[in-house]
MARBA-3410 file (N, C-alpha, C, O; in Angstrom, 1 decimal):
190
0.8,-1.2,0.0,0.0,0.0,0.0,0.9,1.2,0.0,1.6,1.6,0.9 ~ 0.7,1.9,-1.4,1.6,3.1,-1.0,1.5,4.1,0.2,2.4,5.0,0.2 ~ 0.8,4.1,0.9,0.2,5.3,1.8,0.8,5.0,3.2,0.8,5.9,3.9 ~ 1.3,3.8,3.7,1.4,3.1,4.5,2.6,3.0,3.9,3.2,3.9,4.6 ~ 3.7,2.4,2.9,4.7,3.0,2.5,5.2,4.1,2.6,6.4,4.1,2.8
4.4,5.2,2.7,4.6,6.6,2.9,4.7,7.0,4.3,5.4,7.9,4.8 ~ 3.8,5.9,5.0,3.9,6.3,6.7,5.5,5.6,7.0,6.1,5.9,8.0 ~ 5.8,5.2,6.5,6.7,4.2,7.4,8.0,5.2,6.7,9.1,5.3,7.4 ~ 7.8,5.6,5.6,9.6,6.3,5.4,9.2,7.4,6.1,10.0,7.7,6.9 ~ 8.0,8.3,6.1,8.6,9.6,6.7,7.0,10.2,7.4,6.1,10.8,6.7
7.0,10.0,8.4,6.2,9.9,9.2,6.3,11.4,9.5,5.1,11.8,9.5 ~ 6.9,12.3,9.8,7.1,13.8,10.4,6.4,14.6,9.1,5.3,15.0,9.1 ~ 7.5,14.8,7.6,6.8,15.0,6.1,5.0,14.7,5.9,4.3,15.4,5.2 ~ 4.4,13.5,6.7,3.1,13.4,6.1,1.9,13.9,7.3,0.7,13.8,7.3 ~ 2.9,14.2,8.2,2.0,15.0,9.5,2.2,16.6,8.6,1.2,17.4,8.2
3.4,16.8,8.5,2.7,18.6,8.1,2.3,18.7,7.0,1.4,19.6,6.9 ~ 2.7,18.0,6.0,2.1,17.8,4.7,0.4,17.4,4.9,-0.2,17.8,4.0 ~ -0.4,16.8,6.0,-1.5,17.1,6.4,-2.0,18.2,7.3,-3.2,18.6,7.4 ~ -1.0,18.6,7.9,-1.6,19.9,8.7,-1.6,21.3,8.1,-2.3,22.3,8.6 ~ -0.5,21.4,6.7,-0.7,22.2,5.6,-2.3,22.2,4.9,-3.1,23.1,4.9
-2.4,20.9,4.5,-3.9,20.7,4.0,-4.9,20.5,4.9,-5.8,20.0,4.4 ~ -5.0,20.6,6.1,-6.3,21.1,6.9,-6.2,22.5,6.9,-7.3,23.0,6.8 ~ -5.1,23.6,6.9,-5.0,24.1,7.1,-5.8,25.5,5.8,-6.4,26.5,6.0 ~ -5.3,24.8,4.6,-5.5,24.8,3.3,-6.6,25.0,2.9,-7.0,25.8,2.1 ~ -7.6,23.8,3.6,-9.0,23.4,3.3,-10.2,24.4,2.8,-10.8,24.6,1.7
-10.3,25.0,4.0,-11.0,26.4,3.2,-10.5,27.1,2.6,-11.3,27.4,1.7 ~ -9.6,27.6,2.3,-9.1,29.0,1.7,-9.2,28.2,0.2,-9.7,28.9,-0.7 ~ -8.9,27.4,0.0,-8.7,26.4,-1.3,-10.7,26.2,-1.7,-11.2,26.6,-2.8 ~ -11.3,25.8,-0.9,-12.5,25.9,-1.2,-13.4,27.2,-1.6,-14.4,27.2,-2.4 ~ -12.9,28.5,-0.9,-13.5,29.4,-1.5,-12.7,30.2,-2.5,-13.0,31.4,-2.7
-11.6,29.5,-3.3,-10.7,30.1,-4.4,-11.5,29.5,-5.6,-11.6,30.0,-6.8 ~ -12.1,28.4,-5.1,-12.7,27.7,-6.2,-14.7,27.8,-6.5,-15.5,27.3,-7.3 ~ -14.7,28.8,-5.3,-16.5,29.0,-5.1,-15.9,30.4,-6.1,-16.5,30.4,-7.2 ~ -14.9,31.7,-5.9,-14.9,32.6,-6.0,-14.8,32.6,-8.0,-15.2,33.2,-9.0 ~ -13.8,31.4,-7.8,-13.5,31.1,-9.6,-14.9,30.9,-10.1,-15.4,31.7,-11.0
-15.8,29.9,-9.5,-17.1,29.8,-10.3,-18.0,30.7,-10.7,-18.7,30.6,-11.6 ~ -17.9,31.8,-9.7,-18.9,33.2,-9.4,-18.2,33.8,-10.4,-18.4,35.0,-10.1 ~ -17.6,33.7,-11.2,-17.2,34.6,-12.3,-18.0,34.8,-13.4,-18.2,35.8,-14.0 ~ -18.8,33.1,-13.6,-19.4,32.8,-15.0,-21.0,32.8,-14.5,-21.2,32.3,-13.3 ~ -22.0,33.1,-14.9,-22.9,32.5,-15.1,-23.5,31.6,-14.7,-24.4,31.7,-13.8
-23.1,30.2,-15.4,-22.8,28.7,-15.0,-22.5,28.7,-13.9,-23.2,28.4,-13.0 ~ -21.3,29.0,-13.8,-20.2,28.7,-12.5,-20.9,29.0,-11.6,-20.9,28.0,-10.8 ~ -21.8,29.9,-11.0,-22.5,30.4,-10.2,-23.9,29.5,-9.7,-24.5,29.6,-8.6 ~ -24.0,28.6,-11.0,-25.2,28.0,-11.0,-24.7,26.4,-10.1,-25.6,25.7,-9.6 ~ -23.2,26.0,-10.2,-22.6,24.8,-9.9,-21.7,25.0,-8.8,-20.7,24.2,-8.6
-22.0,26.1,-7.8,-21.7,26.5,-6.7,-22.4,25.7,-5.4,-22.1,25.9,-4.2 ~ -23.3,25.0,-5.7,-23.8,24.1,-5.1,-23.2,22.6,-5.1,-22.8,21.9,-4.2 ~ -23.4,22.3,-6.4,-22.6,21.1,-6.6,-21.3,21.1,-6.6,-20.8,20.2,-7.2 ~ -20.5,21.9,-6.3,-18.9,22.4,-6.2,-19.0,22.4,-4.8,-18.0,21.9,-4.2 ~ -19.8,22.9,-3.9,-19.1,22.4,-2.6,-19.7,20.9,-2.4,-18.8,20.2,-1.9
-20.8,20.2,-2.5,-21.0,18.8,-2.2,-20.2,17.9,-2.6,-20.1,16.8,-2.1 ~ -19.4,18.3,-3.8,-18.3,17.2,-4.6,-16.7,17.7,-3.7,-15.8,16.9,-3.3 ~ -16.7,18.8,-3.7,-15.9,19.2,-2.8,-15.4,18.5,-1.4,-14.3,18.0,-1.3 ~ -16.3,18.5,-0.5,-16.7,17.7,0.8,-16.5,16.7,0.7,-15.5,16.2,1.3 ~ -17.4,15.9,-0.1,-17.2,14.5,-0.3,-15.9,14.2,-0.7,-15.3,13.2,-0.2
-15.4,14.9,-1.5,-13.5,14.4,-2.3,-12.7,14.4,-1.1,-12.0,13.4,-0.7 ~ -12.8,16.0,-0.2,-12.4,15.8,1.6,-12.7,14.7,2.2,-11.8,14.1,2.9 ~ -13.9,14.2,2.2,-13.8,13.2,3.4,-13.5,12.3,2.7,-13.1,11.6,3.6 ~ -13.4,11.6,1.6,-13.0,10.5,1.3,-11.6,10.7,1.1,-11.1,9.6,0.8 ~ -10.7,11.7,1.0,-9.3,11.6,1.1,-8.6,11.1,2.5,-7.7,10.2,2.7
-9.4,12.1,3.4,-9.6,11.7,4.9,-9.7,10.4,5.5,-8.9,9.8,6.2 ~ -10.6,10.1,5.2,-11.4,8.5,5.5,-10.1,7.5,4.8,-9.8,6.6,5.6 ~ -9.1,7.3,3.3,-8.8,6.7,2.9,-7.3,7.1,3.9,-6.4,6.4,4.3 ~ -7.4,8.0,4.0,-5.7,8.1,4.9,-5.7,7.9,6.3,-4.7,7.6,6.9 ~ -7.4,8.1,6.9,-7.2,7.2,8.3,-7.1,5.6,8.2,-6.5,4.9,9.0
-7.8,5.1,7.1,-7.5,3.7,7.2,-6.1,3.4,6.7,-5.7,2.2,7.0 ~ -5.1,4.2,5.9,-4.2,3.8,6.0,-3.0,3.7,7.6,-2.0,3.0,7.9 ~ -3.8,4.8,8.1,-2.9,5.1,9.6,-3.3,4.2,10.5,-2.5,3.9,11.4 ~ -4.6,3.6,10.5,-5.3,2.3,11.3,-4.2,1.3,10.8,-3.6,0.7,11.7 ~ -4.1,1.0,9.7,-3.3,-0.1,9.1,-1.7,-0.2,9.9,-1.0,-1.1,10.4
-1.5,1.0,9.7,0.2,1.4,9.8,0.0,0.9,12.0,0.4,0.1,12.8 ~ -0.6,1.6,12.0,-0.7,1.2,13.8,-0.8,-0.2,14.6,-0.3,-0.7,15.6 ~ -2.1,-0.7,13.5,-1.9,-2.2,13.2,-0.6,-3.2,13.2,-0.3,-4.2,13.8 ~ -0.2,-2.6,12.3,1.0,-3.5,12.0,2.2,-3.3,13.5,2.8,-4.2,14.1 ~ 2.1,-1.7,13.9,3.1,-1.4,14.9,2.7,-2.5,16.2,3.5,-2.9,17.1
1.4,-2.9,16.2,1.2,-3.2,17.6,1.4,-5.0,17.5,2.0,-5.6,18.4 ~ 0.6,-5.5,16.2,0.5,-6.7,16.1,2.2,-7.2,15.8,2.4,-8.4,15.7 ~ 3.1,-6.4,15.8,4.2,-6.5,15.5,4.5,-6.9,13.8,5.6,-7.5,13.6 ~ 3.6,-6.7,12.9,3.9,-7.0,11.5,4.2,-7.8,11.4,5.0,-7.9,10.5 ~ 3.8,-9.1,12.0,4.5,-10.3,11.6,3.7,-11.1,10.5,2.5,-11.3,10.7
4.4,-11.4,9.2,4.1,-12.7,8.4,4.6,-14.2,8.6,5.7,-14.5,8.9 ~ 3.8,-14.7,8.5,4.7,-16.1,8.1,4.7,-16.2,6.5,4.2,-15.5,5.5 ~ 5.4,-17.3,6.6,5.7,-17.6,5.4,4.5,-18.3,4.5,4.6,-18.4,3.2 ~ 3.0,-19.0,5.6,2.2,-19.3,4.8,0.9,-18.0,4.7,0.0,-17.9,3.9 ~ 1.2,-17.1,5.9,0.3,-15.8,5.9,0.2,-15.0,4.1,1.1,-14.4,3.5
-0.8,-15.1,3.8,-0.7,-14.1,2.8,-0.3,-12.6,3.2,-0.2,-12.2,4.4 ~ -0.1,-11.7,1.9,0.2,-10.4,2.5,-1.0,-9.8,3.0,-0.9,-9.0,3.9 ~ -2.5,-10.1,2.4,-3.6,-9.3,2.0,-4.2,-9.8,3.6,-5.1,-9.2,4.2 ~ -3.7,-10.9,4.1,-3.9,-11.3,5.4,-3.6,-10.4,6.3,-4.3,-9.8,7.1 ~ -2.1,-10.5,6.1,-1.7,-9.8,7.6,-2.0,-8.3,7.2,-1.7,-7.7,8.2
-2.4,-7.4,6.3,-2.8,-6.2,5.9,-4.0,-5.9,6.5,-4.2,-4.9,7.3 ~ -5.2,-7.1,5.9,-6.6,-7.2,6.6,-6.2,-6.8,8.2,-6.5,-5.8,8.7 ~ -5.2,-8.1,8.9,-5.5,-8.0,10.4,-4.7,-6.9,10.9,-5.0,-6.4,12.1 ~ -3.9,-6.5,10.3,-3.2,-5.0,10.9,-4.3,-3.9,11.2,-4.4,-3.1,12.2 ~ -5.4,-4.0,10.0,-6.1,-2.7,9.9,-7.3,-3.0,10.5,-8.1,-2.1,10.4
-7.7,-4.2,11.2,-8.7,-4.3,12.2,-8.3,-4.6,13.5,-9.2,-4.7,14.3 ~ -6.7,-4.8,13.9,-5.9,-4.4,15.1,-6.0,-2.4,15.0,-6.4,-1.7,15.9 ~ -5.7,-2.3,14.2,-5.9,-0.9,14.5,-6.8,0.2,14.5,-6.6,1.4,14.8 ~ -7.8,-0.3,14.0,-9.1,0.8,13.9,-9.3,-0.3,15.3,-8.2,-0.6,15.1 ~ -9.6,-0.9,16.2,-9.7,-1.6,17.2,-9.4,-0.6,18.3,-10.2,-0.2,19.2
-7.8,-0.1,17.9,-7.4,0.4,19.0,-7.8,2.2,19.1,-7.5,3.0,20.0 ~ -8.4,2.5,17.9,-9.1,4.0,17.8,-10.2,3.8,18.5,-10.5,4.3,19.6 ~ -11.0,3.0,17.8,-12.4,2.1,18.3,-12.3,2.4,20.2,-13.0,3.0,21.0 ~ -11.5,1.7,20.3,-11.1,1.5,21.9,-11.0,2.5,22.9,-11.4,2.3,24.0 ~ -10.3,3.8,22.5,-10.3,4.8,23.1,-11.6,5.6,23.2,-12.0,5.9,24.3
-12.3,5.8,22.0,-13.9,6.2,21.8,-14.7,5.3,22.7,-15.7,5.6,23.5 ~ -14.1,4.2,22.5,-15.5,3.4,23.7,-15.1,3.7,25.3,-16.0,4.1,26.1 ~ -13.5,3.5,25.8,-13.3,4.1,26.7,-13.7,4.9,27.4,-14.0,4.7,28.6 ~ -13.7,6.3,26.2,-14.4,7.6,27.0,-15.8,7.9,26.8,-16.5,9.0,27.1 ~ -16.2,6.8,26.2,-18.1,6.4,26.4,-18.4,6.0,27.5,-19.4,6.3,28.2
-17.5,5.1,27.7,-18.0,4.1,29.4,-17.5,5.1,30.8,-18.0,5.0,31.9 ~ -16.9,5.6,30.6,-16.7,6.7,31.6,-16.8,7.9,31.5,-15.9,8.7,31.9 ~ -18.2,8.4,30.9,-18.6,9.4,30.7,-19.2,9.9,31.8,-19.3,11.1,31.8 ~ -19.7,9.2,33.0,-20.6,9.4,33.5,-19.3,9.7,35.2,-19.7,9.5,36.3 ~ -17.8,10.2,34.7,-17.4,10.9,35.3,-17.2,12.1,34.8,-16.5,11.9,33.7
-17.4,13.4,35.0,-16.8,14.3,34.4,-15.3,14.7,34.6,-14.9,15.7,34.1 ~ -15.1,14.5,34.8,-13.4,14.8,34.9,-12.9,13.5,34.2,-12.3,13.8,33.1 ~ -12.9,11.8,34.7,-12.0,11.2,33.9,-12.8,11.2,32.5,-12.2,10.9,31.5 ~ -14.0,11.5,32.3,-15.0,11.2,31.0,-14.2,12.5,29.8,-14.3,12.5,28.6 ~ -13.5,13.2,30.5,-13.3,14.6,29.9,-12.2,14.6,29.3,-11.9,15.2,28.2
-11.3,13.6,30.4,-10.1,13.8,29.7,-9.9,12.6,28.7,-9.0,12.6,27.9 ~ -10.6,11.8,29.0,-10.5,10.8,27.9,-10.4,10.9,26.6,-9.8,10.2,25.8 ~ -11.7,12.3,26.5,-12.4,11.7,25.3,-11.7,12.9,24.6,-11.5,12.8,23.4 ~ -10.8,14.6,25.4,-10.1,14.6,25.1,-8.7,13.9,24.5,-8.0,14.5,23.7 ~ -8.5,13.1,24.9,-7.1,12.0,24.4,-7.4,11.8,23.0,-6.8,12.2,22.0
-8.8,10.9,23.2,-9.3,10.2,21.9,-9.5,11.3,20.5,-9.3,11.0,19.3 ~ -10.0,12.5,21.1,-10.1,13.7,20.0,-8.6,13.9,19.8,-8.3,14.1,18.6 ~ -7.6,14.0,20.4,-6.4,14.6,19.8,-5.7,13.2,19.5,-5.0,13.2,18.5 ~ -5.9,12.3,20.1,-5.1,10.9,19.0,-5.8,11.0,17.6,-5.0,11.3,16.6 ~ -7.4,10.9,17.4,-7.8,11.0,16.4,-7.6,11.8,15.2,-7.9,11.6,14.0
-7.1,12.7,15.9,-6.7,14.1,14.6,-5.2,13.6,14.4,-5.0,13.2,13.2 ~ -4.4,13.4,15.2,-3.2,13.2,14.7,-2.9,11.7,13.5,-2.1,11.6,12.6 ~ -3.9,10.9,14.0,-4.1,10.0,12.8,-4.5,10.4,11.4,-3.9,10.2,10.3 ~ -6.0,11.3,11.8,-6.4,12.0,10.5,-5.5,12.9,10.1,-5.4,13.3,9.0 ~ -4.7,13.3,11.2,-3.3,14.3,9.8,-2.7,13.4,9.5,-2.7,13.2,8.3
-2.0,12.6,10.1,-1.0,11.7,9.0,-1.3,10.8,7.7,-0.7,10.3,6.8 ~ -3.1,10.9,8.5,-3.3,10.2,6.8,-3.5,10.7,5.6,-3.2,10.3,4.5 ~ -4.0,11.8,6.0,-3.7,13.2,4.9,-3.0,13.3,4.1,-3.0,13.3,2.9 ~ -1.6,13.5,5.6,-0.5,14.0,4.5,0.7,13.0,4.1,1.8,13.3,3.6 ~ 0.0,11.4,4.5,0.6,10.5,3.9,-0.1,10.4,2.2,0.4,10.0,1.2
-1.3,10.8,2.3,-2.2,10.7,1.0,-1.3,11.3,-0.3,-0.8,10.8,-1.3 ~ -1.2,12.8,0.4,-0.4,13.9,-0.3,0.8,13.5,-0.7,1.1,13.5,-1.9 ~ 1.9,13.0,0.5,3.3,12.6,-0.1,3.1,11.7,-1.0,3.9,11.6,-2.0 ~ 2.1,10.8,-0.9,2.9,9.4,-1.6,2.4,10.0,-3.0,3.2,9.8,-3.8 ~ 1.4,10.6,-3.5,0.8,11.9,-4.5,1.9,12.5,-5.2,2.1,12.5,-6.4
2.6,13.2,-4.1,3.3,13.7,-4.9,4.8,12.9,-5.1,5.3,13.3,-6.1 ~ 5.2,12.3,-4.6,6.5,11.0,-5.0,5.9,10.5,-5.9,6.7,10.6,-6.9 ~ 4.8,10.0,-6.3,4.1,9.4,-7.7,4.4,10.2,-8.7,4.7,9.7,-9.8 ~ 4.3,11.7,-8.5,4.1,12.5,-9.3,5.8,13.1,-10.1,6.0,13.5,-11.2 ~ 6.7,12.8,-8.9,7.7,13.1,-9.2,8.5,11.8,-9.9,9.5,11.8,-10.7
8.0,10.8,-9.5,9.0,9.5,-9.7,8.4,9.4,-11.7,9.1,8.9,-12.6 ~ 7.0,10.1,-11.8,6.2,9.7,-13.0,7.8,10.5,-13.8,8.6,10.0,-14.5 ~ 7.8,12.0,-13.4,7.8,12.9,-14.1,9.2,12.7,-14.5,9.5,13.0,-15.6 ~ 10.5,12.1,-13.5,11.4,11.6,-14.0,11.9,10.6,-14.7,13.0,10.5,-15.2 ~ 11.0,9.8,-14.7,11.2,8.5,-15.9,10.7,8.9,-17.2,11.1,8.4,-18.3
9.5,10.2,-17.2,9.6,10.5,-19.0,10.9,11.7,-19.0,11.6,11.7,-20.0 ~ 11.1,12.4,-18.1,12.5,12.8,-18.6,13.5,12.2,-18.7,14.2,12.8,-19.6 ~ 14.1,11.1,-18.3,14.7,10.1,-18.4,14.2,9.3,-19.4,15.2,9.1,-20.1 ~ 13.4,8.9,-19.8,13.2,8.4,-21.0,13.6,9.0,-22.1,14.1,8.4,-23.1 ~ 13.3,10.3,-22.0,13.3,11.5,-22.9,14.4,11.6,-23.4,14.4,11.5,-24.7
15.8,11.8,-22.6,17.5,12.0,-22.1,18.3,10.7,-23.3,19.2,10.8,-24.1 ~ 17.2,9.5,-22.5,18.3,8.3,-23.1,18.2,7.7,-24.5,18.9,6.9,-25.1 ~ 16.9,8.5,-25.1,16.5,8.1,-26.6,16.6,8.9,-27.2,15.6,9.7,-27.2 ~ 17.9,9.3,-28.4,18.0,10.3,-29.2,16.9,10.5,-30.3,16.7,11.7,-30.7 ~ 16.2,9.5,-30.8,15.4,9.6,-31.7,14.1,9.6,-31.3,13.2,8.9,-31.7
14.0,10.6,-30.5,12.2,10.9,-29.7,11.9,11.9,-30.4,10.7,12.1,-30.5 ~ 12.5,12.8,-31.1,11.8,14.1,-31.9,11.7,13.8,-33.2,11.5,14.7,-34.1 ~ 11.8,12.5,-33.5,11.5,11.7,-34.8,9.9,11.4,-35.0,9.1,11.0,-34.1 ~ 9.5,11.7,-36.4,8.0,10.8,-36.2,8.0,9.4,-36.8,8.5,8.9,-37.8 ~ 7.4,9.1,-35.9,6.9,7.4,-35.9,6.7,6.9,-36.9,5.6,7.2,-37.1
7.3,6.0,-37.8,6.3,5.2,-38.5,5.4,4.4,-38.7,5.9,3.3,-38.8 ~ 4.3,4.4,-38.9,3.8,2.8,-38.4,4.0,2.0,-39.4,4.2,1.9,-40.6 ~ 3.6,1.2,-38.2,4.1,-0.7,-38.7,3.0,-1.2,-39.8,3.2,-1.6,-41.0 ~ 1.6,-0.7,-38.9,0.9,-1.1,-40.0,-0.6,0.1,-40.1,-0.7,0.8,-39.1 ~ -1.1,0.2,-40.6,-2.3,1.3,-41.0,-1.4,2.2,-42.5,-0.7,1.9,-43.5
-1.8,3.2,-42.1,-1.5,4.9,-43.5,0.4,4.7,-43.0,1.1,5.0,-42.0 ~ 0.5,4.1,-44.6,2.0,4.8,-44.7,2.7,6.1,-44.4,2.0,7.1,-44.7 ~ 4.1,6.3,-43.8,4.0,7.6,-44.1,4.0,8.2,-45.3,3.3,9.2,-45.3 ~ 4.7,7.9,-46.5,4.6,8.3,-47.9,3.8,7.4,-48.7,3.3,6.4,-48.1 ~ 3.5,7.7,-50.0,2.8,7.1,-50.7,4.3,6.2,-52.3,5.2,6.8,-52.9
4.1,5.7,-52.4,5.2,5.0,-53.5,4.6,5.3,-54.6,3.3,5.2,-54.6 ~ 5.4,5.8,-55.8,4.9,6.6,-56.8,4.4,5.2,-57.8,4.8,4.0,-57.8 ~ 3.2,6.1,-58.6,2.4,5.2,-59.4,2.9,4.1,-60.2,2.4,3.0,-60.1 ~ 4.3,4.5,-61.3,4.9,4.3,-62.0,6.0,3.0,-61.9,6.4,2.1,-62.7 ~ 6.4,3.2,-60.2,7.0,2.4,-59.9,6.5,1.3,-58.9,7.3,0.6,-58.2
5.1,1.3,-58.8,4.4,0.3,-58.2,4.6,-0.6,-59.4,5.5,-1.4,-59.5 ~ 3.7,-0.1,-60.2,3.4,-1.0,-61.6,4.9,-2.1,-62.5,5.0,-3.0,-63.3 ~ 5.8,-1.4,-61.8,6.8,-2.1,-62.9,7.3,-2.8,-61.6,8.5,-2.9,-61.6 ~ 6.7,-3.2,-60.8,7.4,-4.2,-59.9,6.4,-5.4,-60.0,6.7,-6.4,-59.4 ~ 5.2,-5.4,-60.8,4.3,-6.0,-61.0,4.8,-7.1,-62.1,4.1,-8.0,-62.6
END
């Protein structure tokens, strides 16, 4: 899973790289209400621009806390494979050891709610564990995004570099020739 690849090389990079984009969230949201309000149209899809909006948020969100469930998983279960364990196995049980242990705090500060002081500080814990998860899934989302984006962008420049004949056009193998063979000397090969 790249995201969880992403947690494990640089875990500090995908906490601010998510706390950049919480941070971001609105101001980015109304750059793109204010772009619409320009047109006509745009003004008319200023509704459906923030519900698609939101939804793209929380499902960025939601896919980077389950990767930080997973990543915690694995920390606690100690990552162990065996050799007959599939991978998709111990991935499964990492990420239900660790939404477990999110799970666990929330119920925690459920069942002792009915002190106010330890109910308080619990469920504070559980709210600031929880965010620090939801940033790192964020901005594990984002890094491994943009390492994709850079690792893409160097292999066509690199491709680009090591093949002298790229500003050549192509010929094809088979369809429209690129020339046509003159009339004259079709016929006398006949």
């Amino acid at each position: 899973d790249p995201l969880v690849e992403a947690l494990h090389q640089r875990v500090a990079r995908a906490f601010w790289f998510g706390l950049v984009a919480e941070l971001a969230a609105i101001p980015v949201l109304l750059v793109i209400l204010l772009a619409l309000a320009l047109t006509v149209v745009g003004a008319l899809l200023i509704p459906f621009a923030i519900v698609a909006y939101a939804v793209a948020l929380a499902g960025a969100v939601t896919v980077g806390f389950l990767a930080v469930a997973q990543f915690t998983g694995a920390a606690i279960s100690g990552g162990r494979r065996g050799a007959d364990a599939p991978k998709r196995g111990a991935s499964l049980r990492a990420l239900v050891v660790g939404l477990g242990v999110y799970l666990g705090l929330w119920l925690a500060a459920a069942a002792l709610s009915w002190s106010p002081l330890i109910g308080s500080v619990l469920r504070a814990a559980a709210l600031a564990v929880t965010w620090v998860a939801v940033t790192l899934g964020l901005g594990a989302l984002i890094s491994s995004r943009v390492a994709l984006r850079r690792a893409q962008s160097g292999a066509v420049a690199h491709a680009g570099a090591a093949d002298p004949m790229v500003w050549q056009t192509p010929t094809p193998v088979t369809g429209v020739a690129a020339a046509r063979r003159p009339v004259s000397a079709a016929r006398s090969e006949i």
